[in-house]
N, C-alpha and C positions, 0 to 999 in steps of 0.2 A: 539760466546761468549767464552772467554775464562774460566780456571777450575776457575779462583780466582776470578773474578766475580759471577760466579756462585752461586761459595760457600757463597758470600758473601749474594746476593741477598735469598738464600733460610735461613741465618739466619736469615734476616730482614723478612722475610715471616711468619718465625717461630715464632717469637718473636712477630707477630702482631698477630698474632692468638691467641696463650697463652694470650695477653692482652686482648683481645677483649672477644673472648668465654671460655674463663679458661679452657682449653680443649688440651689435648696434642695428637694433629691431625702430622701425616707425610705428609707434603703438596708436597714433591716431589711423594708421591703416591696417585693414584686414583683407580678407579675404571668402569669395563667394565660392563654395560647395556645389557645386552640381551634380546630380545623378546620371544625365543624360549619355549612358554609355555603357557598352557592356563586354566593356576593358578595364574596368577600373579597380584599382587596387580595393583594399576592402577597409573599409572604416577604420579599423583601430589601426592600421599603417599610416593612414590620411592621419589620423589624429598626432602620431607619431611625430610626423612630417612637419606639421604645425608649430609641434612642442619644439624643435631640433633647431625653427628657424625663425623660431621668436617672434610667433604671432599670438597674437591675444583675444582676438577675436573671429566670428564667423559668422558667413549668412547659409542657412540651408535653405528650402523654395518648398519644404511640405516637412510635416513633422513624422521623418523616417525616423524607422524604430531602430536599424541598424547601426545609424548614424550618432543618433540620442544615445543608446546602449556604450556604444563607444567613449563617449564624452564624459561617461556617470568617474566622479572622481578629479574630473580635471578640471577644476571650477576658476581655474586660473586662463581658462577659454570661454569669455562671452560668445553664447550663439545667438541668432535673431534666427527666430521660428517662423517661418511663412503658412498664413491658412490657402489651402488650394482655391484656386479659382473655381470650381466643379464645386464646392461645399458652400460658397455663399449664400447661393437661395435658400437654401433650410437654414442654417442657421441666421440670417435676418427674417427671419418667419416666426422664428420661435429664442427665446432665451431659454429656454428648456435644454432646443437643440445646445446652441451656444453652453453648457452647463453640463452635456453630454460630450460636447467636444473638446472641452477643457480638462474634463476627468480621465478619457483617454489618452489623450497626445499631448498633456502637457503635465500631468498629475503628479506620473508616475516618477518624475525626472526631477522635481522640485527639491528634492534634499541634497543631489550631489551631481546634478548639472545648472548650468550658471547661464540661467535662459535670461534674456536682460530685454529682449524683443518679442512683441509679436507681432507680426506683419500681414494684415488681410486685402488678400488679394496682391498678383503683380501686374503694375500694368494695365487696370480695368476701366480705371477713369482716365479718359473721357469713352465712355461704352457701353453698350446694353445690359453690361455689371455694374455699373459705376453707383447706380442708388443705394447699392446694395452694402457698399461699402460701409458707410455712414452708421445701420442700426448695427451690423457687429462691432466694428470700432467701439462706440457705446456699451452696448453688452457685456464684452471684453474689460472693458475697463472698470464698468462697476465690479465687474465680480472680481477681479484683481484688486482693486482697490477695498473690497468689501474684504479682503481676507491679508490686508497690507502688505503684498507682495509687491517687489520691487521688478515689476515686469512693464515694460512700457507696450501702451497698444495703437499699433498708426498703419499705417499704408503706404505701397511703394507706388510709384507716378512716372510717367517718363516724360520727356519735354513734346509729346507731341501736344500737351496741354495749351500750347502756348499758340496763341494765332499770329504774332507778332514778337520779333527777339531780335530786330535789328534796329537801330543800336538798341543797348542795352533797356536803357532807360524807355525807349518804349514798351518794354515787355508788357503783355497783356493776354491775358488766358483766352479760350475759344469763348463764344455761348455756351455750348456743350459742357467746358472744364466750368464755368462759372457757377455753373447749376450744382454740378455735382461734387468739385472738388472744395468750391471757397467754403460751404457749412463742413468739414472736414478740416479742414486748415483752423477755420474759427474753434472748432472742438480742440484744435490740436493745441492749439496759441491759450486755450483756457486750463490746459492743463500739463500746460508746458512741458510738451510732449512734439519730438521734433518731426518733421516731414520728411522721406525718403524719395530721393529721386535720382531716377537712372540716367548718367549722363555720359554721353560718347562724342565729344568731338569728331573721332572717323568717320561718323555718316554723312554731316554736311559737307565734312573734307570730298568725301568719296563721292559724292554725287556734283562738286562741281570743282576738282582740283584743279583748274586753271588758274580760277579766281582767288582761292582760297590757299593760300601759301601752305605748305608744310610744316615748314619752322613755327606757323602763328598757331599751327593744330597741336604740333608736340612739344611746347613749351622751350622749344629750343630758340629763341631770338629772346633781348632785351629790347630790343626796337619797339616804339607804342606805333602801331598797326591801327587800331581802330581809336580814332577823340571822341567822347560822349561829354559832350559839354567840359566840364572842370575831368573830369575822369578820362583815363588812360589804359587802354588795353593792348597787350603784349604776346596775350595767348587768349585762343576760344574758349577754354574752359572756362573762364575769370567771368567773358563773357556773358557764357550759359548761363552759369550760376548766378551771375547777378541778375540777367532777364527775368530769371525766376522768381526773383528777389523782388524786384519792380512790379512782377505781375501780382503778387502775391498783394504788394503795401497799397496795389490801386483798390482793392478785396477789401481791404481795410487791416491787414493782416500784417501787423510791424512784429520786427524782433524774435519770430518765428525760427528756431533752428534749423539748417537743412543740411541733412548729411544725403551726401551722397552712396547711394548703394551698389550702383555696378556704376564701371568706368572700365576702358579697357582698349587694348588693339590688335585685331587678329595679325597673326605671325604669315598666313598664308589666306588664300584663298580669291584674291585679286588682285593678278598680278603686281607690277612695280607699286602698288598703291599697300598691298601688305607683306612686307618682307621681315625676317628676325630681327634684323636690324632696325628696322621704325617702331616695331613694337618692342620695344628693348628702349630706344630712344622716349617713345611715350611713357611709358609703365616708372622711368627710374624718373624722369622729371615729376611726374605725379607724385613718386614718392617725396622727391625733394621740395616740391611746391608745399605739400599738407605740412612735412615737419618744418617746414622756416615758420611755422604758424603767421605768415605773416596777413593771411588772409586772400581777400578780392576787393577792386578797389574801392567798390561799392561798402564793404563791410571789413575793412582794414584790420590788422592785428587781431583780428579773430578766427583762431584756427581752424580748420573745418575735419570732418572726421569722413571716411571712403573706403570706400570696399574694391578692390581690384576685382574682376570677374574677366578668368577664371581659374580655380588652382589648375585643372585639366582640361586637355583638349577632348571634348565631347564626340566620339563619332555616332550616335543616334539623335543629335539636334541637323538641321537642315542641310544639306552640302552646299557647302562655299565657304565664306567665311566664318561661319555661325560655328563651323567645328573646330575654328582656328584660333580662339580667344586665349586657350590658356597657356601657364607657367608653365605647368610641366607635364610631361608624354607620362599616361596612364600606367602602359606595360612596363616602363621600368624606375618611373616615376623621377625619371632626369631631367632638366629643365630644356624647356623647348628651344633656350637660347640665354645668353650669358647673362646672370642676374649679380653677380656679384657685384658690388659698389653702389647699389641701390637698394632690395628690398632687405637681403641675406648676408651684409655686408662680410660676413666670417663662413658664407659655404662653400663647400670645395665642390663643384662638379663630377668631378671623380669619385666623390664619395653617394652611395647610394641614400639618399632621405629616407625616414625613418627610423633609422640606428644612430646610436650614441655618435656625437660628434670625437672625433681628438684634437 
């Protein structure tokens, strides 16, 4: 689909929502589900939570039945389904498997959940999974497409694919990512089926914040920071994603959509480098960047679509900052730190998520 479609259709999104729930939701952003924790309120709260603050979409990382069970009815919530990374090898071995795994964990959900992704593997290419990827993508998709479902089938990727992303315009994938991600992308681009890629400004921030300004991490400056020939960069993000973007069109790989699937900023876990305040600061310019649809400067006026990660802070993923990414504290599910004016524009903090608004 082209940018002016696009553009078009997400003002019509926008504008149905503001009528319907009075609520000024960014419906080009969602939000990533995680299970990693064993505090976590229980699905049909989480769902709850969703509905109250005018999200539309969602990523879960394996297709939990708790979670799916929860969603049956709410079809007005796209989810993206992740296959485990642990399941690949069998199911690229077999279409059988593949046909076994689809009538389980995705079957059953098809009449009154609004599955609109499905995502194999996170994060395997460039890796000793990465080949792997490729025959389920395939598999997946014929059999979806053998029975006209509207489910799209791709893969998530993070920028370690990339051997080169400074400036922009040189962006160019490993050997490694060449091998196993560009017949992937070309699959993806023939069936115009977008690419998902996890992108985080904090890391490179984090590993060399001298160099690498604050303001140009959290979209907080209009100053152009980085010249790429005719092009103009103001924040990292614009950056990334158009490395990507470059590395992709040397592949031969033009016009490809790329939505971004986590993005995010831990609230704690490194010192002065993660405080409430900088992820507060990252998280609302994010949102304000997706809704101007105005794009990157590589791919102008074309809006991009993003997933925040994460709704909760995790405490069974890694200790540091890995538990510190999300919106809101598990036990009473209140937000980690003040979200109003960006994602929730109408939530009250005081009021507990998942109950009817007033």
């Amino acid at each position: 689909m082209d940018c002016l479609k696009k553009t078009l259709l997400f003002l019509l999104s926008c504008t149905a929502i503001l009528l319907s729930n009075n609520i000024v939701a960014a419906t080009n952003v969602g939000l990533n589900y995680g299970l990693l924790g064993d505090n976590l309120p229980p699905p049909p709260q989480v769902i709850n939570l969703y509905k109250s603050i005018g999200i539309t979409k969602i990523r879960i990382f394996d297709p939990n039945v708790e979670v799916l069970n929860a969603l049956r009815g709410h079809q007005d919530i796209g989810v993206t389904v992740g296959v485990k990374d642990q399941d690949l090898a069998a199911l690229a071995a077999s279409e059988e498997a593949v046909k076994g795994w689809f009538a389980t964990n995705i079957e059953p959900y098809l009449t009154d959940v609004n599955i609109t992704f499905i995502t194999v593997g996170n994060e395997v290419i460039p890796g000793p999974l990465g080949s792997q990827v490729l025959p389920v993508v395939k598999s997946l998709t014929n059999l979806v497409e053998s029975r006209s479902l509207q489910i799209s089938i791709t893969t998530v990727v993070s920028m370690a694919n990339l051997g080169e992303s400074y400036p922009p315009s040189s962006g160019t994938f490993t050997p490694l990512a060449r091998e196993q991600l560009t017949p992937v992308l070309k699959f993806l681009s023939e069936k115009s089926v977008p690419i998902l890629v996890n992108m985080y400004p904090y890391f490179p921030y984090a590993s060399d914040p001298v160099n690498i300004h604050l303001d140009y991490a959290t979209f907080n400056t209009e100053a152009l920071v980085v010249q790429d020939g005719p092009l103009g960069y103001s924040n990292m993000f614009d950056a990334m994603y158009d490395a990507f973007l470059w590395a992709m069109e040397k592949e031969g790989v033009k016009d490809l959509q790329l939505v971004v699937s986590e993005t995010g900023w831990p609230s704690a876990g490194n010192g002065d480098l993660t405080t409430p305040l900088i992820a507060s600061t990252y998280n609302r310019n994010f949102v304000k960047h997706i809704e101007s649809g105005k794009g990157t400067p590589k791919r102008s006026n074309c809006s991009i679509d993003g997933y925040i990660f994460a709704t909760f802070n995790e405490n069974l993923k890694p200790a540091g900052t890995e538990q510190h990414f999300g919106l809101f504290e598990p036990t009473d599910m209140k937000p980690v730190y003040n979200m109003n004016g960006f994602l929730f524009a109408t939530f009250n903090e005081n009021q507990k998520p998942g109950w009817n608004r007033t």
